[in-house]
C-alpha positions, 0 to 999 in steps of 0.5 A: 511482463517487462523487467520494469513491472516485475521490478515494481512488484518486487518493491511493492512486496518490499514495502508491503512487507516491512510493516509485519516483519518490523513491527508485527503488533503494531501492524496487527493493531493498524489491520485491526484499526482499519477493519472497524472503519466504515466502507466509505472511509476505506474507499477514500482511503483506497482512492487516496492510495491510487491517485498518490500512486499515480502521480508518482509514477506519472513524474518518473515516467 
């Protein structure tokens, strides 16, 4: 893998990572709070989570 995929890695875990380290109860409250959704809810979540991704990254490319 290229320096740069590893890098994003690393900053994904970062931010995957804040949430539990800062605030653990709430961040077991949302996890909770997204568990009782239903599928379909989750996917457009999911997809929303995808296309924001994507135009980030495209505009820095």
């Amino acid at each position: 893998m290229s320096n740069s995929l590893w890098i994003a890695l690393g900053f994904v875990l970062i931010a995957e990572g804040i949430g539990p380290l800062i605030a653990p109860k709430g961040w077991r409250a949302m996890v909770a709070e997204l568990s009782a959704q239903p599928d379909n809810q989750l996917r457009r979540i999911g997809g929303c989570l995808v296309v924001a991704g994507v135009v980030i990254a495209w505009c820095f490319l």
